[in-house]
ChimeraX commands (.cxc) that place a marker at each C-alpha (Angstrom):
marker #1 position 144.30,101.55,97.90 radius 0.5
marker #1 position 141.40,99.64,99.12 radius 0.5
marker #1 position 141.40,96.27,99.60 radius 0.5
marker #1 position 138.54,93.82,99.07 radius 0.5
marker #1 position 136.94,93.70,102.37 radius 0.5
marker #1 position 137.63,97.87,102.86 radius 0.5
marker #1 position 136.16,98.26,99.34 radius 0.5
marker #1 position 132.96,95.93,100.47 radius 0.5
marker #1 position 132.32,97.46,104.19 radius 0.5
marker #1 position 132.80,101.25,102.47 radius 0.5
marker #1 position 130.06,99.82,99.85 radius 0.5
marker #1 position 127.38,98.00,102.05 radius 0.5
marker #1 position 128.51,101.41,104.94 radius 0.5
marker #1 position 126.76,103.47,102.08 radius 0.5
marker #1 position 124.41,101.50,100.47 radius 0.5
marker #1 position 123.79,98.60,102.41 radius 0.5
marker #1 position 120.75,97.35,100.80 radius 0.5
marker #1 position 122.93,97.58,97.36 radius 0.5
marker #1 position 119.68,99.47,95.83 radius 0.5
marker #1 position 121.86,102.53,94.80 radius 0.5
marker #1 position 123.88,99.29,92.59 radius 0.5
marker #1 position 121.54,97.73,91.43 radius 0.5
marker #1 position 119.66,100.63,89.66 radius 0.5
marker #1 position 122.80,101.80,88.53 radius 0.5
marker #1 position 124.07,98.45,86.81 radius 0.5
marker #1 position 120.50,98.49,85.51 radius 0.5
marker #1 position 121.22,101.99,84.11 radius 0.5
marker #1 position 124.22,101.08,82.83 radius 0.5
marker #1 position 123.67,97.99,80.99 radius 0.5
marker #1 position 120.62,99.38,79.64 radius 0.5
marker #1 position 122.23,102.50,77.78 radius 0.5
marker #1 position 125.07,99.74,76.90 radius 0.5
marker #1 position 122.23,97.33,74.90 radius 0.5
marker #1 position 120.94,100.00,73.27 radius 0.5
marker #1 position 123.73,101.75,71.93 radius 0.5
marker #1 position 125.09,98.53,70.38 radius 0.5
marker #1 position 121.69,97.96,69.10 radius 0.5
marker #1 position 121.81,101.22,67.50 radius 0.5
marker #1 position 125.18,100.74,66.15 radius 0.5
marker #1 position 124.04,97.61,64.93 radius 0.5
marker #1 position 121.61,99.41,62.89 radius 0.5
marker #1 position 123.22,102.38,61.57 radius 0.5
marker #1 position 125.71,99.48,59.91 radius 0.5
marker #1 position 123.26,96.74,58.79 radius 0.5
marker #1 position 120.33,98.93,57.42 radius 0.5
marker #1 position 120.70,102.64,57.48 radius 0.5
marker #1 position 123.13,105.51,58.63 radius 0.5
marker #1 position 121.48,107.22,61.37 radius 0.5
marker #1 position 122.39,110.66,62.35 radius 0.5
marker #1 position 123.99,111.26,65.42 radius 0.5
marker #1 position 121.08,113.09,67.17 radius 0.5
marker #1 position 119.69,109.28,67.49 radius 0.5
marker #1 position 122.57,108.13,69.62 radius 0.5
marker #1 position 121.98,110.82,72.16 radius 0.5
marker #1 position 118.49,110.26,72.44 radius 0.5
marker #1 position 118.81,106.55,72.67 radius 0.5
marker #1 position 120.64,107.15,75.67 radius 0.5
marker #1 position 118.29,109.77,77.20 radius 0.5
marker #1 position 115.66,107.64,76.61 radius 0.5
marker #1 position 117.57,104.47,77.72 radius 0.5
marker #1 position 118.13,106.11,81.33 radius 0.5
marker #1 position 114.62,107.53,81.06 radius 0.5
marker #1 position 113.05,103.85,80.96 radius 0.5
marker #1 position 115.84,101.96,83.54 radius 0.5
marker #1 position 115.11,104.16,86.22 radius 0.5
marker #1 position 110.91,104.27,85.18 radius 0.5
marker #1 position 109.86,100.95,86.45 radius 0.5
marker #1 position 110.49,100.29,89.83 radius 0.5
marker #1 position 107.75,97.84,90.39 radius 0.5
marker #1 position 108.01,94.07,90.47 radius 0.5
marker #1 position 106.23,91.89,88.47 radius 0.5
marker #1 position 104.78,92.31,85.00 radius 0.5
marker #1 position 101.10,93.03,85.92 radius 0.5
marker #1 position 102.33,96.02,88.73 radius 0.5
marker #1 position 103.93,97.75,86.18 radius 0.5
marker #1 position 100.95,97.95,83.94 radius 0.5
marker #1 position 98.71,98.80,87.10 radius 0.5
marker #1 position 96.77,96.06,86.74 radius 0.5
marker #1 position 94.78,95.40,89.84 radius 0.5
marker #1 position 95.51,91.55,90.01 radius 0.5
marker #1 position 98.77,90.79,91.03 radius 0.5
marker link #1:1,2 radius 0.2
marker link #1:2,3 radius 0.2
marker link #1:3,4 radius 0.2
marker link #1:4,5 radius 0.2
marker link #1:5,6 radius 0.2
marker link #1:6,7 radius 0.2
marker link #1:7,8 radius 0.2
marker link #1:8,9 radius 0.2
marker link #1:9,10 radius 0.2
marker link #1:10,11 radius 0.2
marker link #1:11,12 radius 0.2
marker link #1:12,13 radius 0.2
marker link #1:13,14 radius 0.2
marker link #1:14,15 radius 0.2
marker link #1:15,16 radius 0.2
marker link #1:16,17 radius 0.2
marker link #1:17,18 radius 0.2
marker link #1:18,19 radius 0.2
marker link #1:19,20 radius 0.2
marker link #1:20,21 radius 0.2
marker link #1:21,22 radius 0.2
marker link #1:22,23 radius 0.2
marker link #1:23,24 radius 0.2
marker link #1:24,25 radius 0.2
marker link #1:25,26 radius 0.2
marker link #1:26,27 radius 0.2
marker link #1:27,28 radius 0.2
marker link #1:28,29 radius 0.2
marker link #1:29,30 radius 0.2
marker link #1:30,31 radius 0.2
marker link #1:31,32 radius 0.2
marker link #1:32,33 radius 0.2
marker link #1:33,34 radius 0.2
marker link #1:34,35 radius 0.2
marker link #1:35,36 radius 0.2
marker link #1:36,37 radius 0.2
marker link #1:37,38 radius 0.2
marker link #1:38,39 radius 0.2
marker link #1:39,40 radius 0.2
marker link #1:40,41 radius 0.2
marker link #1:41,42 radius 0.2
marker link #1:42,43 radius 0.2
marker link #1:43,44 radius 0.2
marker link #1:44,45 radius 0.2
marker link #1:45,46 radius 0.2
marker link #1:46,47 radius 0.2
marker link #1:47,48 radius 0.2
marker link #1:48,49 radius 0.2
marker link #1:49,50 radius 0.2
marker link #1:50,51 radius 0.2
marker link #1:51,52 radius 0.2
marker link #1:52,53 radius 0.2
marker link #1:53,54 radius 0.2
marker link #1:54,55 radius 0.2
marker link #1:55,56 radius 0.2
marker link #1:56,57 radius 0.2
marker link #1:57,58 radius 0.2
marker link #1:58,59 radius 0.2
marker link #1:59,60 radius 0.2
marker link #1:60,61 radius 0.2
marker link #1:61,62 radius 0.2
marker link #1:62,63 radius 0.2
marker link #1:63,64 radius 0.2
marker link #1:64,65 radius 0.2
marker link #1:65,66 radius 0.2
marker link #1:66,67 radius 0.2
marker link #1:67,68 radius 0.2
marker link #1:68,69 radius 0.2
marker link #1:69,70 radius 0.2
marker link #1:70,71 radius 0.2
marker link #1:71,72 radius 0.2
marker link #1:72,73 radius 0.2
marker link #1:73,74 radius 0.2
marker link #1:74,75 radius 0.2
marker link #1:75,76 radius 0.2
marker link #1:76,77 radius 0.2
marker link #1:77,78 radius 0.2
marker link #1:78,79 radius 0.2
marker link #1:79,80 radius 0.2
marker link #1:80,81 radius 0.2
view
């Protein structure tokens, strides 16, 4: 098994700006929020059909890997920034 400097050098030897992470954590805790969101709805206010959950997560990966740009008024391509 690796051990925690092996398991850090093989990380930062294949991403070493931790980019390839970092979007993926993004990802990840993205499609987690709103899935319990969406469970959180189906129980409080109305059954939802299943359909929903698989297109909250499609649509949950669609916008964490969308916006790439920092700051608020990049990512609405405003001109000032």
């Amino acid at each position: 098994m690796f051990s925690g400097f092996d398991f850090r050098d093989w990380l930062l030897a294949n991403d070493p700006a931790l980019s390839r992470l970092r979007m993926a954590s993004r990802v990840t805790m993205t499609v987690v929020f709103s899935t319990v969101i969406l469970i959180a709805f189906h129980f409080l206010v109305t059954p939802l059909p299943q359909v929903a959950y698989g297109l909250g997560i499609v649509l949950s990966v669609e916008g964490g890997v969308a916006v790439r740009d920092k700051g608020y008024s990049r990512q609405l391509g405003c001109s000032a920034a």
